[in-house]
N, C-alpha and C positions, 0 to 999 in steps of 0.2 A: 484789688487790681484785676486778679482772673477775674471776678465775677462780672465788672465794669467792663470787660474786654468782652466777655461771653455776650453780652446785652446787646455790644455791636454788632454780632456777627450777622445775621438776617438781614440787617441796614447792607452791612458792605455787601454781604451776597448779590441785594435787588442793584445796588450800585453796578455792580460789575455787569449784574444780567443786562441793566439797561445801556450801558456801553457796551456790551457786545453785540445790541438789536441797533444801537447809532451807526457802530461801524459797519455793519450787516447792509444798513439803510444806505450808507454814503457810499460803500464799493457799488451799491448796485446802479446806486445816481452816476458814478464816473463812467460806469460800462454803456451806460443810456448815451451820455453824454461824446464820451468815446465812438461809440458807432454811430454818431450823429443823428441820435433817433430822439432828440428833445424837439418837441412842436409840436403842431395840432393833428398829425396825421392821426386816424381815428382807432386805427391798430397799434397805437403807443396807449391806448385807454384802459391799459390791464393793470390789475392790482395782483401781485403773486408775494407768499413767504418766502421766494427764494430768489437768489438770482439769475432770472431767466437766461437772459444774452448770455452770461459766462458758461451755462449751460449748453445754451449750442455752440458758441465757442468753442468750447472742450471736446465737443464730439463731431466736429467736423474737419474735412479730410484735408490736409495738402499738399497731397500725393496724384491729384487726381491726373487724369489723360482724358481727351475727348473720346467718344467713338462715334464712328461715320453715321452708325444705324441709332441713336438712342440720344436722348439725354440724360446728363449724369448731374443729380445732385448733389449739395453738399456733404452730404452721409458716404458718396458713392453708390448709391441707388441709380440702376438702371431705367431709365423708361421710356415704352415705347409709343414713339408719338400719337400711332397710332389710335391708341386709346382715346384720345382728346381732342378731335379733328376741330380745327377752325380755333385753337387753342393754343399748341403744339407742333403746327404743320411744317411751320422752318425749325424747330426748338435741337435736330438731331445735327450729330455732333461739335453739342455747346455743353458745359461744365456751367452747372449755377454756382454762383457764392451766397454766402450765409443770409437767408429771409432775413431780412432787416431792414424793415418793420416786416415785411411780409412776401409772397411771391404768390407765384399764380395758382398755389392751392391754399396754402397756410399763412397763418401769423406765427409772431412771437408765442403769444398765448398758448398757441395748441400745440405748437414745434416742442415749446421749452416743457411741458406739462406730460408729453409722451413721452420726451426723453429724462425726466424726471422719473419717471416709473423705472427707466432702465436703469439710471443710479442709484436705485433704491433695492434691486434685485441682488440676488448670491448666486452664484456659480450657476444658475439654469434659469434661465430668461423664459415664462410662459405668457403668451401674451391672446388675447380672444379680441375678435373686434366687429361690431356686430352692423351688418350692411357694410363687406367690405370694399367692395367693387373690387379694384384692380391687385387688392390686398394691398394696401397704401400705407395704411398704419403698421398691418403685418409687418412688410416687408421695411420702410423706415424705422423701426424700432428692432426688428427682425437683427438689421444690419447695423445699427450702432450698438447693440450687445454683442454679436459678434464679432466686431472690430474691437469691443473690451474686452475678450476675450474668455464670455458666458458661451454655452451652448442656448440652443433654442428650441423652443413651440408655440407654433402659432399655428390657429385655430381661426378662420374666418365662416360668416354666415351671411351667404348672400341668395335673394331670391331670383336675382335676373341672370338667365343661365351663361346669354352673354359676359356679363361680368365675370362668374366662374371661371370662364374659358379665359379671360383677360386673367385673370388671379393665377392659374396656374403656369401661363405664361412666363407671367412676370415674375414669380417663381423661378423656374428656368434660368430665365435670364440674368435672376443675380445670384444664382451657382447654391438656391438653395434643394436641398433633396427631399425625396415624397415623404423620409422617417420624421424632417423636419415641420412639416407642415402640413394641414390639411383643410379642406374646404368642403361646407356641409351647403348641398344647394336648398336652403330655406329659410323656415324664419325664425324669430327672438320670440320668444313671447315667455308668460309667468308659467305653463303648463303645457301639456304636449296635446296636439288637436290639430285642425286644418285650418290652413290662411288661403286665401287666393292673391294672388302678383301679378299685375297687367305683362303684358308681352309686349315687345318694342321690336319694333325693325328695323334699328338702329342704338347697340345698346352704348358705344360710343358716345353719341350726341345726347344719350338722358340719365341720366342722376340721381333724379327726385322721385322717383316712383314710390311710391307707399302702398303697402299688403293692406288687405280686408281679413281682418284677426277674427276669431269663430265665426268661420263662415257656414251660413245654414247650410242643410243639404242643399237644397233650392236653389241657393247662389252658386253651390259645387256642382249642381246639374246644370244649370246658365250656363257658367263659367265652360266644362266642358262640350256642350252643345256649339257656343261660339265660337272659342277658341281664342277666346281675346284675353284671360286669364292662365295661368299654371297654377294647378292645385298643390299646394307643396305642403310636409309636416312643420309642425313646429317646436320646436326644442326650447327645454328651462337652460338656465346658467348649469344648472350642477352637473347634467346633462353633457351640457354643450364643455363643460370644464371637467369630465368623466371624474368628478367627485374630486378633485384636485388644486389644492393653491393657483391665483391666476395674478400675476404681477401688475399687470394692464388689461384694462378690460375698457375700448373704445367703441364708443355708443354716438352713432348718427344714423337714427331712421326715422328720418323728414317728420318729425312734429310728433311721435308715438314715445318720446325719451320720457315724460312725465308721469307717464299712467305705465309704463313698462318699469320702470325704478321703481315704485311704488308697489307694484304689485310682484316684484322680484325681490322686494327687500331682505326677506331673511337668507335667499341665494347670494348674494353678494355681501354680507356681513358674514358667511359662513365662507367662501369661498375666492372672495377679491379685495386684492391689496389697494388698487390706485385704480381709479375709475379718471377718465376725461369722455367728455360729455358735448357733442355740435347740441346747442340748443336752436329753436326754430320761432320764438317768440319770448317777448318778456312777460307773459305769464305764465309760460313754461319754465322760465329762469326762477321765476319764486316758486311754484310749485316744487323744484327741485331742491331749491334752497331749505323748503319745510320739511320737507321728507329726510334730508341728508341730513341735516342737522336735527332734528330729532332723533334720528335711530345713533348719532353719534359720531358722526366722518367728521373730517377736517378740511375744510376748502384752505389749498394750496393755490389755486391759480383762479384767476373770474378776468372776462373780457365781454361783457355785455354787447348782445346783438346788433348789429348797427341796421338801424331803421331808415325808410324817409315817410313823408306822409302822403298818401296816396285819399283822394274825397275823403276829409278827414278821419283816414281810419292810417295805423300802424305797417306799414309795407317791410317786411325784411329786404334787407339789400344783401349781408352777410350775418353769417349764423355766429353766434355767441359762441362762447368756451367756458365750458368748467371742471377745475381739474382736482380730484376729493381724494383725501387718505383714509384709511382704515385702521384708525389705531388699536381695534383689536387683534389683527392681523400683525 
């Protein structure tokens, strides 16, 4: 009899697992359904291991208050319009409610995927986030760990000095302090060397600017001769993570995520828990796909770039999501 009982047990085990992956599957269907995001909108096109919506759910505020000078999203994140002109310009004192399907920066995909990294965290929220601008990711991940009641570090790296200056702001503005956070004006790369970064006369109105990675002397004499560049250093993860566990590590530098993951890979298996990833093209999405899953991550979150067709070639309209664990970590 025990031994006939014994024979069952790995049967009833997979039973039980696969009914806990049903009901797993079905809460996350009524939360879809629940926030009325079943349809074709193209920001419902995510596939995640977890459930996303119940995830910003749970971390979003409803306590909020407007204020006259800023808008406040659902985290309670301040921001100021300014950053965003032509964007943002009526948006101060208005309270957002929960992106669902999405709002005027993010989706589900990359909301639920960053703040997935924060429930995954212990007692000390580190987070790095590489082209931060306004420190976006910083600061929204920053501030739903801190409302868990983690301390924090965040770590941003941006080249447009502009931006900087918007990051330390906004900083500021949501009451965090200099021991909390710090901002390195330059760039990502696998080694430390010189990049060159276009200069903007408006760093509000641009976004997309992308660094010239080993830059010859040549281009660093150009570059200062004109003045239409900044010569900046550039810094590895371990570096930039001063040799330290990093809970989140958020990667959007306009089309360089492929060949930067790749060539950073043994820094981020050594040093990063949860990566999310803006990708810039679908064959930057498989390039990533190959790299990550061969060294061994886990994709938690994917929302595939949305394209249109421009003379039949692939046109981005909005950038892709990928959100990877480190199960050696």
């Amino acid at each position: 009899m025990f031994k006939s009982l014994a024979l069952k047990v790995p049967q009833i085990k997979q039973l039980w697992d696969d009914r806990t992956d049903l009901l797993a599957e079905r809460d996350m269907l009524r939360n879809k359904i629940a926030a009325g995001v079943v349809g074709k909108n193209p920001f419902l096109n995510y596939e995640s291991t977890f459930d996303a919506i119940e995830v910003m759910k749970r971390h979003a505020r409803n306590d909020l208050a407007p204020l006259p000078t800023h808008l406040t999203n659902f985290l309670g994140v301040k921001i100021d319009p300014r950053f965003f002109p032509g964007i943002l310009d009526n948006a101060a004192g208005t309270v957002e409610g929960i992106p669902i399907p999405a709002n005027w920066h993010a989706d589900i995909a990359e909301w639920a995927a960053a703040l997935r990294a924060v429930d995954l965290a212990h007692n000390t929220f580190r987070v790095i986030e590489l082209g931060c601008g306004w420190g976006c990711w910083l600061i929204n991940t920053g501030t739903a760990a801190r409302n868990a009641g983690l301390s924090v570090k965040m770590i941003g790296v941006e080249g447009d000095l502009g931006h900087v200056e918007f990051a330390h702001q906004a900083m500021k503005d949501n009451d965090f302090s200099d021991k909390e956070y710090r901002v390195i004006h330059g760039i990502a790369a696998a080694r430390n060397g010189k990049a060159l970064f276009p200069i903007v006369e408006n760093s509000g109105a641009t976004w997309g600017s992308e660094p010239v990675l080993d830059a010859s002397a040549a281009q660093i004499a150009e570059a200062e001769k004109t003045g239409g560049y900044a010569v900046l250093d550039t810094f590895p993860i371990s570096e930039i993570a001063d040799g330290r566990p990093v809970d989140l590590l958020h990667i959007d530098i306009q089309g360089g995520e492929a060949d930067f993951v790749k060539s950073s890979m043994d820094d981020l298996r050594k040093y990063v828990r949860y990566v999310v990833i803006g990708t810039h093209s679908r064959a930057i999405e498989g390039r990533l796909m190959e790299s990550m899953l061969s060294a061994g991550w886990r994709l938690e979150m994917e929302r595939a770039a949305i394209i249109g067709i421009v003379d039949g070639r692939p046109a981005i309209s909005v950038d892709g999501v990928q959100g990877w664990r480190n199960p050696q970590l």
